[in-house]
C-alpha positions, 0 to 999 in steps of 0.5 A: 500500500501507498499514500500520497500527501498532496497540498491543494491549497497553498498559501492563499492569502485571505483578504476579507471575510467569506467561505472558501470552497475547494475541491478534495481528491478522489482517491481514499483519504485518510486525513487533511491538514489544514495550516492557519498561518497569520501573524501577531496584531498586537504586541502580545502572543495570540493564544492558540484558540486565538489563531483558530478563531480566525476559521469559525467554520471547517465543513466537508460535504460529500454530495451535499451531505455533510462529513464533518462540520465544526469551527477551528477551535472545536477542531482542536478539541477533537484533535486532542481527543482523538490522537492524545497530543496538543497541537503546537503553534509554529513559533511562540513570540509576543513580538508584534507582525511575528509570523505563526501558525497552526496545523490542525487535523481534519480526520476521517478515521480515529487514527491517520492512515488507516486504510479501514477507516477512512473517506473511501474513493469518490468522483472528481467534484463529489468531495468538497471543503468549505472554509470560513474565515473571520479576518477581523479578530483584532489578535491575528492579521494576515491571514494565510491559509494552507490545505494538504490530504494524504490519499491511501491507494488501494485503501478499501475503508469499512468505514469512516468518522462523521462529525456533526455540530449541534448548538444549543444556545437556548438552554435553560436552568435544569432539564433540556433534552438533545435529540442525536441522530441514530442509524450509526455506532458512536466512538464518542460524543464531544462537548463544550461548556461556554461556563466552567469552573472558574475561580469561587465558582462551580457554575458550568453551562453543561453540569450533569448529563445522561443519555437516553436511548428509547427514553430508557437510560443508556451509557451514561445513567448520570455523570457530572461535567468534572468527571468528564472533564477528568477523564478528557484529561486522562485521554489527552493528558496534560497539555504542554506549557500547563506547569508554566501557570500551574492552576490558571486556565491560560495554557488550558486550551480545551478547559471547556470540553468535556467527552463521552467516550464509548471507545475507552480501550481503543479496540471497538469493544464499547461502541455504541450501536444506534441502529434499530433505536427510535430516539437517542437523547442527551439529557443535559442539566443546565447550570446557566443560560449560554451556549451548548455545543455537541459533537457526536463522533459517527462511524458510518459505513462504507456501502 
């Protein structure tokens, strides 16, 4: 077997805000590697999810149905959660105009170059990326972008991840019921809390959960957002520059996610099986009134 990693945009500077459309290969695809590249605005290093903010929406679409859709900022979340590592800016530099960047992965299997789980062969136009960008964050400028695939010849995928974004920013103080779709095994579901624990305060946006399947409890019969929290950081382990402000959030990229892991031993043993279900909900205790986002983490299969 053979990859190919081929770059499909290369270094196109983003004059004004909009969506960029771009055409992705039809050979199998493991992943993509999408690079922001800008430099500092001001006389202050911009964070990661500083540099990220300037993609607020990351979307692949195969037919006009969406494969994975979600901002830059959440894609760093999933980057954690899925390979365990802290993706790191090109160059750190409090310096103003320095140059940065930051490569983050846009994944069709829970790990790279897996010929059995990834995009599978398309036709030419079917497979496209959607990138918006938001070149008016007053912490960046200069925005460049760059987009790489790594294609896997004669790769005959079972399956491949698909990522949707569900956003409530309606929630209230107590019970809110979050419909998730069904037909797919889940490997995991992402979620990120607008409140967190922070200073005297224990309020979260997202502070307890369950899930329900066929109004039945299911996976998670009660579990509140530390343990989740907790367990993320197992999963990813401690981010790197964390002891450098040891109990600030500042090196913290990802101190509002929390995830529901249905593959904890990495072997397919705890998937969650969706198919035959009439309803599958996420049942979230509301601490506040701010925004709620959820990501389920789809394994749809190839036909």
């Amino acid at each position: 077997m053979e990859f190919l990693k081929a770059t499909l945009v290369d270094n196109e500077t983003i004059a004004a805000d909009g969506t960029e459309s771009f055409v992705l290969p039809v050979n199998p695809v493991s992943h993509l590697i999408l690079s922001i590249l800008c430099l500092n605005e001001g006389a202050a290093e911009a964070t990661i999810p500083e540099i990220c903010a300037a993609v607020t929406n990351v979307h692949v679409l195969h037919r006009g149905t969406t494969v994975l859709q979600m901002s830059a900022v959440d894609l760093l979340a999933l980057n954690h959660v899925l390979f365990g590592k802290t993706p790191m800016t090109g160059q750190q530099t409090a310096t103003i105009s320095h140059t940065r960047w930051l490569s983050l992965v846009i994944p069709f299997g829970r790990k790279m170059y897996d010929p059995d789980e990834c995009f599978p062969q398309s036709r030419a136009g079917e497979l496209i990326i959607q990138v918006t960008c938001d070149i008016t964050t007053g912490v960046v400028t200069g925005l460049i972008l760059q987009l790489e695939a790594v294609e896997l010849y004669g790769a005959s995928p079972r399956r491949h991840l698909k990522v949707t974004s569900i956003v409530d920013d309606a929630l209230v103080v107590g019970e809110n019921d979050i419909r998730l779709p069904i037909g797919n095994p889940y490997a995991g579901i992402l979620l990120f809390s607008t409140t967190k624990p922070l200073d005297t305060s224990w309020d979260t946006t997202i502070d307890k959960i369950k899930l329900l399947a066929n109004n039945k409890e299911h996976y998670f019969s009660s579990t509140n957002w530390e343990s989740l929290r907790g367990e993320l950081i197992n999963r990813c382990g401690m981010e790197a520059g964390y002891l450098a402000a040891i109990g600030l959030y500042i090196h913290d990229h990802i101190a509002q996610y929390a995830y529901m892991d249905f593959d904890p031993r990495g072997s397919d043993l705890f998937l969650m099986d969706t198919a035959g279900m009439n309803s599958l909900i996420l049942r979230i205790t509301g601490g506040d009134t701010a925004e709620a986002r959820i990501f389920p983490i789809e394994l749809r299969s190839v036909s």
